[in-house]
C-alpha positions in Angstrom: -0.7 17.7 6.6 2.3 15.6 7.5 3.2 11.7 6.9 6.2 9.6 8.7 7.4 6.4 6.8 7.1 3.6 8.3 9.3 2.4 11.1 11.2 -0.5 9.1 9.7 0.8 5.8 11.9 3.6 2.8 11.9 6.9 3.1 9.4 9.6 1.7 9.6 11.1 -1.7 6.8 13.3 -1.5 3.0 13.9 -0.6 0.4 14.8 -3.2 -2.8 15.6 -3.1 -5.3 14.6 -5.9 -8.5 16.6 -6.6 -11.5 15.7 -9.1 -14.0 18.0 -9.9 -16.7 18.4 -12.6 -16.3 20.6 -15.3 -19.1 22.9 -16.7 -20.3 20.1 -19.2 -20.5 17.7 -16.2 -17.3 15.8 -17.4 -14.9 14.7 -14.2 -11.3 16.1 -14.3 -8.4 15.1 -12.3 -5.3 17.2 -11.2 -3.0 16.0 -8.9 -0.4 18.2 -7.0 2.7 17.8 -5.2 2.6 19.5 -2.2 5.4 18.5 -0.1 8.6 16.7 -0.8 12.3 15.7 -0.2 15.6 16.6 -1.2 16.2 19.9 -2.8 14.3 19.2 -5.6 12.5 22.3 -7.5 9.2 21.3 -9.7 9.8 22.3 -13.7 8.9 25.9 -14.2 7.4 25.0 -17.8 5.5 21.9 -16.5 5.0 21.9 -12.9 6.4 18.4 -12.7 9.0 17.1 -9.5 11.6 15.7 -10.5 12.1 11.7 -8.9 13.9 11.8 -6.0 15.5 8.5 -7.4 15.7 4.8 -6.5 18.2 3.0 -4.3 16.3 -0.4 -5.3 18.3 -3.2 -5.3 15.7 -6.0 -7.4 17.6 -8.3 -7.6 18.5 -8.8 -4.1 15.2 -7.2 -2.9 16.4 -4.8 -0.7 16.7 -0.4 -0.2 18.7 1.8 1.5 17.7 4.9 3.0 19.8 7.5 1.5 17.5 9.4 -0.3 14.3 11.0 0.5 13.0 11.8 3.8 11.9 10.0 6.8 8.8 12.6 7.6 6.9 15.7 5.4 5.2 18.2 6.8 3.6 20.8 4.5 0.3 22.9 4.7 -1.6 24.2 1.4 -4.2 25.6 -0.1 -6.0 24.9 -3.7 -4.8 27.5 -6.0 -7.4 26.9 -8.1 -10.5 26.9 -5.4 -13.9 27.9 -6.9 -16.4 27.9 -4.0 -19.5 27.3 -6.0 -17.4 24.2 -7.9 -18.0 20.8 -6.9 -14.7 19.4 -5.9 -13.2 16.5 -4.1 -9.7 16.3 -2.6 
């Protein structure tokens, strides 16, 4: 998978991918991962979570700069939790 900003748009933080699925008592769950992202940024080893890339968000003038994240991500991946007979969507 892969995404580009757009051409006059801010730069990438990351791509995620969310999945729902139903759980053996037919309740939907939601996970969502981070697959691909900027910077050098390493997710938490105790909760998985990315750090933010951070903001260069000017509000009160309404404006960005581009000097963080990333102008394209390219990543491939693969549930680590696939169950063929589970009913999942991505």
């Amino acid at each position: 998978m892969g995404a580009l900003k757009d051409p006059i748009g801010a730069n990438l933080d990351r791509i995620q991918i969310v999945k729902g699925w139903l759980n053996g008592k037919g309740e939907v769950q939601e996970r969502v991962y981070d697959v691909a992202w900027s910077g050098w940024r390493k997710p938490d080893p105790k909760t998985g979570k990315l750090p933010s890339v951070g903001s260069t968000v000017d509000v009160e003038e309404a404006t960005w700069t581009n000097t963080i994240g990333a102008p394209e991500l390219i990543a491939a991946w693969k549930d680590p939790a696939f169950d063929r007979p589970e009913r999942a969507f991505y």
